[in-house]
C-alpha positions as a printed Julia matrix, in Angstrom:
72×3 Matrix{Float64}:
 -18.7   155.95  -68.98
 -15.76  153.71  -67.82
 -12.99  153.09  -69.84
 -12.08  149.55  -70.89
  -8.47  150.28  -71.23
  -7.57  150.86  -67.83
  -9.8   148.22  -66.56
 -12.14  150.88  -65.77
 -10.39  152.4   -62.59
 -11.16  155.75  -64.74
 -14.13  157.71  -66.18
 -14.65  158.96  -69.82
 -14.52  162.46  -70.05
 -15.56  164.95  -72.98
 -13.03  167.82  -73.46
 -11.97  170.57  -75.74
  -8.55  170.3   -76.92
  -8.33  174.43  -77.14
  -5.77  174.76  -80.08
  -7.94  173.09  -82.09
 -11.47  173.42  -81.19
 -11.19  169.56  -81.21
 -13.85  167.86  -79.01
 -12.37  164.43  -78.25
 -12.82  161.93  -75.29
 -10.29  161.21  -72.64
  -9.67  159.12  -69.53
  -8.98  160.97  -66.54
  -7.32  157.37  -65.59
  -4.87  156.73  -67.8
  -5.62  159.66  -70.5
  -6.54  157.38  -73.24
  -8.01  158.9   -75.83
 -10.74  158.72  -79.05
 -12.82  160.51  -81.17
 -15.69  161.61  -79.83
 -18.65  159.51  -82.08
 -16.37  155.84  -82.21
 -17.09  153.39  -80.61
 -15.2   152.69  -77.39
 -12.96  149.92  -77.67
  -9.24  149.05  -77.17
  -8.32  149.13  -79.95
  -9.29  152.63  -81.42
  -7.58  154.53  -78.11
  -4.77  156.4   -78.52
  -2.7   158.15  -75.72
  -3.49  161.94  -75.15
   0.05  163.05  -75.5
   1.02  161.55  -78.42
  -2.51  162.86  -80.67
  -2.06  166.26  -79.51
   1.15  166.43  -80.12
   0.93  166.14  -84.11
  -1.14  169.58  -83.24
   2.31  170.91  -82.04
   0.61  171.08  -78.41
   2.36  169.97  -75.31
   0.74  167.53  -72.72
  -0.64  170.02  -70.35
  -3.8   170.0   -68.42
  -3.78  174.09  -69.48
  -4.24  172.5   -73.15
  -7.99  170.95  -72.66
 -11.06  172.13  -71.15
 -13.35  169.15  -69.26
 -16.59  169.67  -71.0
 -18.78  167.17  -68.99
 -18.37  163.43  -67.95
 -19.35  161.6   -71.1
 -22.02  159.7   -68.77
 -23.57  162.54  -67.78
């Protein structure tokens, strides 16, 4: 899946935010982020760094596992 908030340059990844056990989707673009089950739009995207921080977790890559592309 492409995401339509970097004008697709990026693709849609599922991952495991590990503190949580939170699976959530993110662009490998621009790390935008949602819920994994919304609907992709715009407006319901959130940047990684500022969800997981209100988990107290810090904007690592050695935070998430990449589950799968979401396309896939």
């Amino acid at each position: 899946m492409l995401c339509p908030r970097c004008d697709q340059q990026g693709q849609v990844e599922l991952v495991v935010i590990k503190k949580t056990g939170e699976r959530v989707l993110r662009c490998d673009e621009c790390d935008a982020l949602r819920q994994n089950g919304d609907e992709v739009m715009k407006s319901n995207l959130v940047d990684f760094s500022t969800y997981v921080a209100q988990f107290g977790v810090i904007d690592t890559w050695d935070e998430i596992e990449t589950i799968n592309a979401a396309d896939k």
